[in-house]
N, C-alpha and C positions, 0 to 999 in steps of 0.2 A: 636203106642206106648201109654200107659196109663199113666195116671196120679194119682201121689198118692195126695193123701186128708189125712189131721190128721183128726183120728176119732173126737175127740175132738172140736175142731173145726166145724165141718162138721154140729156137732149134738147141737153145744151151739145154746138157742135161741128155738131151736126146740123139743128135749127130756129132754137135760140139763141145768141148769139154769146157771148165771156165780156165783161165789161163791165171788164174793164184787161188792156190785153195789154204786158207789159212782162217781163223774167227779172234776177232778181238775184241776186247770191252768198249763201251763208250769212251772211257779215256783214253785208251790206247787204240785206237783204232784209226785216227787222224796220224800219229805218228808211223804206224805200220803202212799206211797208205803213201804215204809221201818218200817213204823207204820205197817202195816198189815203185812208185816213178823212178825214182833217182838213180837206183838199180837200173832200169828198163833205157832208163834214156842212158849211162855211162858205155852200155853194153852195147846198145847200136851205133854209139859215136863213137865208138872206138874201133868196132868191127862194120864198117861201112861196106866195105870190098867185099865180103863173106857168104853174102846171100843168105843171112838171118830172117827166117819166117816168124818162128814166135819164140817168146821169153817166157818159162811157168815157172811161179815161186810157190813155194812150197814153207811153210815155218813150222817151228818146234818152242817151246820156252827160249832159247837161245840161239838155235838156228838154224839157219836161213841156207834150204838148197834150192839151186837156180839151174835149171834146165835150158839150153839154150837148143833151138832146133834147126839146123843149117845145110844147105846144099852143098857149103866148101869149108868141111871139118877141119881140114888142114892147117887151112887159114887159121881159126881160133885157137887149136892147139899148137901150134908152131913145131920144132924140132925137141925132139923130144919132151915135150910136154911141157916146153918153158914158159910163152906165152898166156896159159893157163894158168900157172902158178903166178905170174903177175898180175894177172885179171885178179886171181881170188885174194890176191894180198890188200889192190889195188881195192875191190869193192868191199872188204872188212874193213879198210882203212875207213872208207867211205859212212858205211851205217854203224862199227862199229861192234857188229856180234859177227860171230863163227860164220862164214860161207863156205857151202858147199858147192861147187861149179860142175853140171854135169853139160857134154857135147853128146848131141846127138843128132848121127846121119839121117836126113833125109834125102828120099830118091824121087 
């Protein structure tokens, strides 16, 4: 009888990378997690039109840089880099500590 394996799994590490690399204590680790939903879901509903493939959070003692990876960078950065800066104001509002916002093209 065989066994099934998550692709997913199978391949993190190896082809895939994990999409948050950050380590937290038992008590703090519920609250870090629900940060990175809140994060993940503010960033896609708001960049719907953008063609957002993935979101990687990244943490420090205090903070939190977030990578966003997109086919239409423009979109997210808006003119001169306005958009951006309300995102990142918009998601510190949000959890509270320092963000870092980085765009990055994909092709």
């Amino acid at each position: 009888m065989g066994r099934k394996v998550h692709p997913i799994g199978f391949r993190l590490g190896i082809i895939k990378d994990w999409s948050a690399k950050w380590h937290a204590s038992d008590k703090n680790f519920a609250e870090c997690l629900t940060e990175d939903l809140k994060l993940r879901k503010a960033i896609s509903k708001k960049y719907v039109d953008a063609a957002i493939s993935q979101v990687d959070i990244e943490r420090q003692s205090n903070k939190v840089t977030v990578s966003v990876r997109t086919a239409r960078p423009g979109i997210v950065i808006g003119r001169g880099g306005q958009r951006v800066d309300e995102m990142r104001h918009f998601l510190e509002d949000l959890i509270g500590k320092k963000v870092q916002l980085n765009i990055v093209e994909i092709s």
